[in-house]
PANU-498509 format. One line per 5 residues: number of its first residue (from 1); their letters; for each residue x, y, z of C-alpha. Coordinates in pm, whole numbers. Example, Ala and Ser with C-alpha at 12.3 -4.5 7.8 and 13.67 -1.06 7.14 Angstrom:
REM PANU-498509
1> as> 1230/-450/780  1367/-106/714 $
//
This chain:
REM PANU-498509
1> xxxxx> 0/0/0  107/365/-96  75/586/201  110/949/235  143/1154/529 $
6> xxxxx> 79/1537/539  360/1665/839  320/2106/751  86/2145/1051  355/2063/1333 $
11> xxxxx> 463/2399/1388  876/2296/1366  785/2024/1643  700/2255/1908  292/2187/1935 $
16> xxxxx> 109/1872/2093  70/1782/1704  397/1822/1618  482/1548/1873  247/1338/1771 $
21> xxxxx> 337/1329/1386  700/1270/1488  609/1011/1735  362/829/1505  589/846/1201 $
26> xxxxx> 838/666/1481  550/411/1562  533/341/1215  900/294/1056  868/-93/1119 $
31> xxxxx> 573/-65/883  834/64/605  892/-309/523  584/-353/405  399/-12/290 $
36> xxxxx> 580/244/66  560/555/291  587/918/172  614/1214/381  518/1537/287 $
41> xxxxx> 788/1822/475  865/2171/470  1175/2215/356  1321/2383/718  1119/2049/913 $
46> xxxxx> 1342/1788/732  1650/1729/1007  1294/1688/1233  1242/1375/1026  1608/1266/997 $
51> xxxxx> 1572/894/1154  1315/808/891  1540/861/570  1621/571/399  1316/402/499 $
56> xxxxx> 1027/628/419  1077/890/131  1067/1236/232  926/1508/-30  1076/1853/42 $
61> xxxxx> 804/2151/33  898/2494/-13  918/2745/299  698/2985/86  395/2763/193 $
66> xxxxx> 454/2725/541  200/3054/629  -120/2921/699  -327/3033/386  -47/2890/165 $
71> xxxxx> -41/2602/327  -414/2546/291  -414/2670/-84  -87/2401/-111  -273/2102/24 $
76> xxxxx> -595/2193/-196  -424/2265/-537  -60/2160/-577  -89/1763/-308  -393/1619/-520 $
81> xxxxx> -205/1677/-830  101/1530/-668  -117/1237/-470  -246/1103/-829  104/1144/-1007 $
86> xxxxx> 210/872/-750  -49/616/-753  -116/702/-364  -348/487/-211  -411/699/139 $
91> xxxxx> -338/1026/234  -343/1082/620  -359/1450/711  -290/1456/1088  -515/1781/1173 $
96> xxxxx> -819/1924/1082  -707/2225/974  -544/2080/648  -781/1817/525  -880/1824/173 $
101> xxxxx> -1134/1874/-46  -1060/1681/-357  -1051/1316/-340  -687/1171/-523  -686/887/-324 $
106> xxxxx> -834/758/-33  -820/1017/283  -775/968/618  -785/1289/880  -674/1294/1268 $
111> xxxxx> -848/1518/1455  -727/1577/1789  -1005/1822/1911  -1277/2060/1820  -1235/2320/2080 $
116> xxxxx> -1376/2638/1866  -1704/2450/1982  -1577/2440/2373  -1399/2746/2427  -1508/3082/2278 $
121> xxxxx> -1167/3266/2295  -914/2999/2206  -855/3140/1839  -885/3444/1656  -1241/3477/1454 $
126> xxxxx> -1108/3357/1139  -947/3043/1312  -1288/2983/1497  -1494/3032/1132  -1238/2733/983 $
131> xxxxx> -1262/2545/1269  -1646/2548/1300  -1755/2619/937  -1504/2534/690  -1368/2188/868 $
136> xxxxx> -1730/2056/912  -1724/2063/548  -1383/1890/523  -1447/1622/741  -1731/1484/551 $
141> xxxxx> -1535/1413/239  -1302/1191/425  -1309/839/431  -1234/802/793  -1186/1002/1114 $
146> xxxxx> -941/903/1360  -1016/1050/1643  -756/1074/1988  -965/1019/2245  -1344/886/2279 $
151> xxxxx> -1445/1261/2398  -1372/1377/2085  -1535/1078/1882  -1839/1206/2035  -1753/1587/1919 $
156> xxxxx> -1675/1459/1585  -2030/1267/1562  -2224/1558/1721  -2093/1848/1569  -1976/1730/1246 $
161> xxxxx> -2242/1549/1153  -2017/1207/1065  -2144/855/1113  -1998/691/1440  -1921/437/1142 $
166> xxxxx> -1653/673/989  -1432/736/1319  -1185/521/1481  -1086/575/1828  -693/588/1816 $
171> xxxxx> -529/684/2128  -205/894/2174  65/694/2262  349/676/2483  728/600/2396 $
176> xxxxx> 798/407/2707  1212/357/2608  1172/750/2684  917/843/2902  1040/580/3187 $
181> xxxxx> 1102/672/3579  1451/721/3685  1643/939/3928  1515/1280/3996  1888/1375/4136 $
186> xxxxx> 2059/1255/3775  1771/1464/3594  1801/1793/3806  2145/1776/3691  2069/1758/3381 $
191> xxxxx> 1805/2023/3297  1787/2238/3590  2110/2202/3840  1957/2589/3914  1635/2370/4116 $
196> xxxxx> 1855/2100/4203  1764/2169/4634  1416/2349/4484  1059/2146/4536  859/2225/4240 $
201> xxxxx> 490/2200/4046  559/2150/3670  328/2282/3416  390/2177/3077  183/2331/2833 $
206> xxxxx> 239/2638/2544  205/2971/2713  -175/3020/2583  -421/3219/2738  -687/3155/2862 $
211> xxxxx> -750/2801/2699  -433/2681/2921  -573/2819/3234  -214/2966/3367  -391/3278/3540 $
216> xxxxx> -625/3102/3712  -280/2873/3841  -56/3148/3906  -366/3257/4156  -364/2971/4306 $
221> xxxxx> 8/2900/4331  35/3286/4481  -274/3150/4743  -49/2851/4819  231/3085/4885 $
226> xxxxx> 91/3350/5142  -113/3053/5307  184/2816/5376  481/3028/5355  603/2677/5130 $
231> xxxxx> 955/2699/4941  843/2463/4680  862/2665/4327  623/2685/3973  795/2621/3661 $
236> xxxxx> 602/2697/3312  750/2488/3016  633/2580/2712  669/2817/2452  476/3143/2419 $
241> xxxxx> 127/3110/2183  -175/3283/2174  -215/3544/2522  135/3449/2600  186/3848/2729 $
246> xxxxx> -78/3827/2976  76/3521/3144  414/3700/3135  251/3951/3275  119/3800/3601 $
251> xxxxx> 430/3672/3655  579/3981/3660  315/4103/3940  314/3787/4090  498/3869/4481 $
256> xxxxx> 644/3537/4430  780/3607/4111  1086/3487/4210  955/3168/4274  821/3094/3924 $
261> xxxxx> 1051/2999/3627  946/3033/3259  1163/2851/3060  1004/2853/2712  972/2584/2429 $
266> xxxxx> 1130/2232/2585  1309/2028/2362  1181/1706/2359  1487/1522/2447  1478/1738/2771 $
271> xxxxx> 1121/1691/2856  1149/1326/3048  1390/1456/3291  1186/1755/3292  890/1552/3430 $
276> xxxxx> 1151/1285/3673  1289/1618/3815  941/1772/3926  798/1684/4268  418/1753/4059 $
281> xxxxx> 269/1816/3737  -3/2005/3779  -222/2005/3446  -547/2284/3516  -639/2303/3171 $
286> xxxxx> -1000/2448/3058  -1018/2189/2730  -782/1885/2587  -889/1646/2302  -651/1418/2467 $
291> xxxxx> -394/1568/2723  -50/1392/2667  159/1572/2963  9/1409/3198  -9/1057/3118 $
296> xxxxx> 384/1097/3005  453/1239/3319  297/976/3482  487/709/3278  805/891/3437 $
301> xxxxx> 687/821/3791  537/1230/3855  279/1244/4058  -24/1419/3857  -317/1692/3920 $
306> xxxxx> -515/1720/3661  -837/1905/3526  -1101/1674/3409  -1226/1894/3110  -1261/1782/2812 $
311> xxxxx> -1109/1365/2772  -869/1455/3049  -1085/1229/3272  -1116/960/2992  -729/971/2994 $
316> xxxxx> -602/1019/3355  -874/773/3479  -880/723/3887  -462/833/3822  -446/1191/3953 $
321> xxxxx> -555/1406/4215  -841/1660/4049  -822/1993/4004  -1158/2234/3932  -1004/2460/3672 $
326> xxxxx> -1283/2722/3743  -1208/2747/4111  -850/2890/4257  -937/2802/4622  -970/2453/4539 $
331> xxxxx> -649/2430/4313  -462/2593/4617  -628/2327/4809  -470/2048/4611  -149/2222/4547 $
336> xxxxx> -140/2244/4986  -204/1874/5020  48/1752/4751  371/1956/4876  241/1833/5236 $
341> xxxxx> 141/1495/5184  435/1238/5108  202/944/5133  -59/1070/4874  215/1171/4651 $
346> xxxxx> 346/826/4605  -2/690/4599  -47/909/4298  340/794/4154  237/434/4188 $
351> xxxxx> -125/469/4032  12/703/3737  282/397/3609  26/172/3637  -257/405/3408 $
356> xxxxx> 29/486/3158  80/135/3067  -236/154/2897  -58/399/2630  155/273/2398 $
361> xxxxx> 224/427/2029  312/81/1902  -62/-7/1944  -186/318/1823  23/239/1497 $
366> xxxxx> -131/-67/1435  -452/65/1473  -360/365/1201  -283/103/1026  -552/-89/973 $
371> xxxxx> -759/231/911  -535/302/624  -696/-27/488  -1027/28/571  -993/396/438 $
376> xxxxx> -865/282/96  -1103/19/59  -1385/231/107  -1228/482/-183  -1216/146/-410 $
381> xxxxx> -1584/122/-352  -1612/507/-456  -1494/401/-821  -1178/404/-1017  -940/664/-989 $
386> xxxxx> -707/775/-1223  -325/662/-1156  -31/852/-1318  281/640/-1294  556/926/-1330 $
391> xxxxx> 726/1092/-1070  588/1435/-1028  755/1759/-1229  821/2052/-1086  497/2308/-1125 $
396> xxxxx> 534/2587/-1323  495/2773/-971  784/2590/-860  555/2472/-609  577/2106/-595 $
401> xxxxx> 728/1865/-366  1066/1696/-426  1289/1460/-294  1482/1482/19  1844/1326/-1 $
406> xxxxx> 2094/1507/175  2057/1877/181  1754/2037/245  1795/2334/83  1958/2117/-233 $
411> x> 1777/2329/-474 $
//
């Protein structure tokens, strides 16, 4: 089978969905030996996909359509043309926000949320019209949803109108030869020897606001402070998004500010340590279509707090202590009783390596997998398709993909 997979929408690897492409694409190398497997790349996202040359081929996309509108015009003009050149069978596109219209070959979109319908202010208005308008549209035309978390099967079915037929459940995953426990002393010492005698609540999360819900935990954390007179620390990992200047900004009129670190985008070879280093994650967000941190941080032995909104509570299960994102006395509350309570916090260590067991993206490969099939099948039973053996040529626009060897800016 001929697979393609879309990769513009990870943001240079610093989003939740830029993890997940890398770490599916990861999942799915073994599959190489069996599938021919073509990723789509902008040009400057190719050392990203490094470890899979020479077993997937990697098309190189021009920088000039990484804006969004570009990219969108891209994946609706210039990839069907290049999808029917060669004979693709499946085209997964990995986010709503790029799916396509026409149909070159059977389709196959991820979709990871559908917060415009949850949260009124998490995107500008045009952002919120796409995600609400234009994507309903989208998602019908595909042959099969694959959806992160059961939450957002039920989103997909409700407010997209798509048969529960159409939509696979397929979990994030886990990369458990990473995300394992080991010793908070050797990972201080590796990513912040600054915190090495330092207690301290990890957030880990892209400096967004309010979807993220850091004012609501800085008010708490500043509670916790005044009320205990506690040493133990905040530190913010992630890089600055939407609202990022209002967080900054009640950090900077925080009286602890002192006592809260924020460190930015977190390269993902730092971020295990990261989470064996913390005494807590604390996760208070107002909407996830999944929520990754926590059940990696869990899978590193962290004790976890976590809001329930959205499919948190489908994915942290009975795992970690609760917090009410809507309610700053009660996330004090919890943040009180974890610095204070050894006992609880290795009750919540114990139960989190047990619940992150149940993630795994090996399984959520093979699952993909098999949707591939079932997607292509069911664009078989559309009717024929028309197949067009050569490689593609280069568009008169120059815009067309093209192969990745060595250099990415080769020419």
């Amino acid at each position: 089978m001929k697979i393609a997979l879309s990769t513009s929408v990870i943001q240079r690897g610093r989003s939740g969905v830029g993890q997940y492409v890398l770490a599916l694409v990861r999942a799915l190398l073994p599959a190489a030996a069996q599938h021919e497997f073509t990723l789509y790349v902008l040009e400057q996202d190719l050392p990203l996909f490094a470890f899979a040359a020479g077993r997937m081929r990697l098309e190189a996309v021009s920088e000039r359509h990484r804006p969004p509108v570009r990219n969108i015009r891209w994946h609706q003009s210039v990839l069907p043309r290049l999808l029917r050149r060669t004979g693709a069978d499946v085209l997964h596109v990995p986010s709503y926000r790029r799916m396509l219209w026409p149909r070159p070959c059977a389709l196959v979109a991820t979709i990871h949320d559908l917060a415009p319908f949850h949260l009124a202010g998490k995107y500008d208005w045009s952002r919120m019209f796409y995600g609400r308008v234009i994507a309903r549209q989208l998602a019908r035309r595909q042959d099969h949803i694959a959806a992160v978390s059961p939450s957002t099967a039920r989103d997909v079915e409700s407010f997209f109108g798509i048969s529960r037929s159409r939509i696979t459940v397929v979990p994030n995953g886990v990369d458990h030869d990473r995300f394992r426990p080991g010793s908070a002393v050797s990972a201080r010492a590796a990513v912040c020897p600054g915190l090495k005698d330092s207690r301290f609540f990890l957030y880990v999360a892209r400096l967004e606001h309010p979807a993220k819900n850091h004012a609501r935990l800085l008010e708490a954390f500043n509670r916790f402070k005044s009320a205990s007179g506690s040493d133990w620390r905040l530190v913010l990992a992630g890089g600055d998004w939407h609202g990022a200047e209002a967080i900054h900004a009640l950090i900077r009129a925080s009286p602890f500010a002192r006592d809260i670190s924020a460190l930015g985008f977190v390269p993902a070879a730092d971020l295990p340590d990261w989470y064996r280093a913390a005494d807590a994650l604390v996760f208070p967000s107002l909407y996830e279509g999944f929520g990754l941190p926590p059940i990696e941080a869990m899978a590193c032995g962290c004790p976890v707090l976590s809001s329930p909104r959205g499919a948190l509570e489908e994915t942290i299960g009975d795992a970690a202590g609760r917090l009410d994102p809507d309610n700053a006395a009660q996330i004090q509350a919890q943040l009180t009783r974890i610095a204070a309570d050894g006992a609880w916090r290795e009750r919540l260590r114990r139960a989190g390596l047990e619940r992150a067991r149940a993630f795994d993206w090996r399984t959520s490969a093979a699952t993909m997998l098999d949707l591939y099939t079932r997607a292509a099948a069911r664009a078989v039973a559309r009717g024929p398709r028309v197949r067009v053996a050569a490689e593609p040529k280069a568009d008169t626009d120059g815009s067309s993909a093209r192969p990745y060897l060595e250099n990415p800016r080769q020419t």
